[in-house]
OpenMM code with the backbone's topology and positions (N, CA, C; nanometers):
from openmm import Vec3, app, unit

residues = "UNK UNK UNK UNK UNK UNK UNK UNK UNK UNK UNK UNK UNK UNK UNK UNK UNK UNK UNK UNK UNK UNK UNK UNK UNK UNK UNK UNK UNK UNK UNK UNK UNK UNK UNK UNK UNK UNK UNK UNK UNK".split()
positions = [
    Vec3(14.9778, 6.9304, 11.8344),
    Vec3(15.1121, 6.8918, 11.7941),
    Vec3(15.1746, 6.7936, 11.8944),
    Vec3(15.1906, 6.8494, 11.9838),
    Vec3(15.2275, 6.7678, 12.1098),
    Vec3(15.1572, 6.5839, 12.1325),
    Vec3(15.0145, 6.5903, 12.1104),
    Vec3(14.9586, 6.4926, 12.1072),
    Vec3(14.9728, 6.3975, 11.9872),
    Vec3(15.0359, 6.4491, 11.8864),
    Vec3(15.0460, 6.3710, 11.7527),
    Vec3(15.1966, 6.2968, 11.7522),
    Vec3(15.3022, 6.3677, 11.8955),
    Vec3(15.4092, 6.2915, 11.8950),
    Vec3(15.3991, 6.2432, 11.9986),
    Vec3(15.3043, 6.1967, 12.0791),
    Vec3(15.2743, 6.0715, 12.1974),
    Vec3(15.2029, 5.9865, 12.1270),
    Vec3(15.1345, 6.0311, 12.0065),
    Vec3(15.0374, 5.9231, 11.9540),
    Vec3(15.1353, 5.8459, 11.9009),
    Vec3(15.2561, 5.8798, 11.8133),
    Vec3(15.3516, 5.8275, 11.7628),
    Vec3(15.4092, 5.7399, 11.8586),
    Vec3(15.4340, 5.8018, 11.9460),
    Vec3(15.5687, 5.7417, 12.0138),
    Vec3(15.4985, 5.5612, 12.0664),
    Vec3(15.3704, 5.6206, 12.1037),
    Vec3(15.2755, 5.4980, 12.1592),
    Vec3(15.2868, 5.4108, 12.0306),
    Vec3(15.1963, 5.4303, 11.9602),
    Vec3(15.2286, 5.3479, 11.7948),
    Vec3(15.3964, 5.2784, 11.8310),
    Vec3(15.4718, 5.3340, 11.7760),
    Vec3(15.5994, 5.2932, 11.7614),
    Vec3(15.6748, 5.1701, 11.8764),
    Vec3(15.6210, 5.2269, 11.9732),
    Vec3(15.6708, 5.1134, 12.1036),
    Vec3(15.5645, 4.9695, 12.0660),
    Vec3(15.4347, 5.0064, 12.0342),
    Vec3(15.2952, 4.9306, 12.0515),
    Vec3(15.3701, 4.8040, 11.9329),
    Vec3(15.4296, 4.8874, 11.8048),
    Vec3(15.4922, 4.7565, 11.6485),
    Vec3(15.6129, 4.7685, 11.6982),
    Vec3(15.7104, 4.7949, 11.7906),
    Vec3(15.8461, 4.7579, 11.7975),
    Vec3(15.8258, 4.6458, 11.9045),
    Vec3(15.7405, 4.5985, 12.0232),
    Vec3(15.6675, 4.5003, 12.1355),
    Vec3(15.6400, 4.4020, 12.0162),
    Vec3(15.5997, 4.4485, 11.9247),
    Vec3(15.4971, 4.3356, 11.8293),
    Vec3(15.6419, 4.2738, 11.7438),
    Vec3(15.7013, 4.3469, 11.6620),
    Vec3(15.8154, 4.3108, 11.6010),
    Vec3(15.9042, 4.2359, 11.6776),
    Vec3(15.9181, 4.2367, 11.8174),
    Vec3(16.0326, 4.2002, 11.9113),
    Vec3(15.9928, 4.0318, 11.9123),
    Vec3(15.8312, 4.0224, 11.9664),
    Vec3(15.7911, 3.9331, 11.9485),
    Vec3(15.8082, 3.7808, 11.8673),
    Vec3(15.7335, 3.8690, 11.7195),
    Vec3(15.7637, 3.7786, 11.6281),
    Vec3(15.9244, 3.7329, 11.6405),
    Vec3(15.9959, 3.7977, 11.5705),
    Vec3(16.1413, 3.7634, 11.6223),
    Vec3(16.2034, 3.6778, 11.6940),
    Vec3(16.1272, 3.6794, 11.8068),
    Vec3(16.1855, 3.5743, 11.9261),
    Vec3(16.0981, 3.4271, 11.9051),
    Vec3(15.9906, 3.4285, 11.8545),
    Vec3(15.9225, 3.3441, 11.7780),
    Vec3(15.9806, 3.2520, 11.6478),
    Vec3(16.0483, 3.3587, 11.5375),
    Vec3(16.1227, 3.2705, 11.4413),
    Vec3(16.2014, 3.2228, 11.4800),
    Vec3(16.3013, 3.2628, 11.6203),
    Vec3(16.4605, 3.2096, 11.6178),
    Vec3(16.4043, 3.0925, 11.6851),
    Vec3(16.3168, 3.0737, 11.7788),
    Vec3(16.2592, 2.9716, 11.8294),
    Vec3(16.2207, 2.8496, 11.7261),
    Vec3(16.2015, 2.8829, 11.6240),
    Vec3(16.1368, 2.7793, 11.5432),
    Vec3(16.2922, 2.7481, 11.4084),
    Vec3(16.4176, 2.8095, 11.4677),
    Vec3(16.5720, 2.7896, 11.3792),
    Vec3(16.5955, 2.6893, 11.4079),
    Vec3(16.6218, 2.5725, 11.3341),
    Vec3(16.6865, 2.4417, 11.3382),
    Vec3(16.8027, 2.4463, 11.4587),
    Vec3(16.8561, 2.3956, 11.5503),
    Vec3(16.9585, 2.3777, 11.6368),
    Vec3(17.0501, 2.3507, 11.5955),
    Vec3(17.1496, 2.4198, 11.4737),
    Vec3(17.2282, 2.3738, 11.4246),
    Vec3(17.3612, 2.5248, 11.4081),
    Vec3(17.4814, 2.5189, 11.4234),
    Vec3(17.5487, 2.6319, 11.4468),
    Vec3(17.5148, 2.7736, 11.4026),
    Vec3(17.4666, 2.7420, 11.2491),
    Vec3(17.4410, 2.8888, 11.2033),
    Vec3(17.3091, 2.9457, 11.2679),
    Vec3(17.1970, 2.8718, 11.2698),
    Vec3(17.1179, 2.9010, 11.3697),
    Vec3(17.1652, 2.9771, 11.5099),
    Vec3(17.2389, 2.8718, 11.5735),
    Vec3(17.2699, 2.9154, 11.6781),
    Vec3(17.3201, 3.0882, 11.6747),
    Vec3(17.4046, 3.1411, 11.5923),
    Vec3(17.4544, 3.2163, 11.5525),
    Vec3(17.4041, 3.3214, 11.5820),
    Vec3(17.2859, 3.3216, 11.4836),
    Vec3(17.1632, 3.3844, 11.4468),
    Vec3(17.0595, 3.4847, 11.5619),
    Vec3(17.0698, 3.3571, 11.6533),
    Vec3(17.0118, 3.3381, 11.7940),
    Vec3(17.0709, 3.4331, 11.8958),
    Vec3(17.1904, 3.3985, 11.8826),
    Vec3(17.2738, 3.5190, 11.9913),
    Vec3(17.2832, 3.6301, 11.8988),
] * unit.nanometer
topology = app.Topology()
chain = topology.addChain("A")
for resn in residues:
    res = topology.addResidue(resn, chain)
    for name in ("N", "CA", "C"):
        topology.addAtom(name, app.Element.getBySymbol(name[0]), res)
């Protein structure tokens, strides 16, 4: 039991690192234009 909620927790950090990622990747690739900017902060 115990080991099935570290396996989780690992998982979960392992696609929230991965999700954070991408993310900072699309805003990077947002036109420089206010709503962008927006977006960004």
């Amino acid at each position: 039991m115990e080991n099935d909620k570290l396996k989780f927790k690992n998982e979960f950090k392992k696609r929230l690192y991965d999700f954070t990622l991408k993310l900072i990747k699309f805003i990077d690739k947002l036109p420089n234009d206010n709503v962008s900017r927006r977006i960004g902060d």
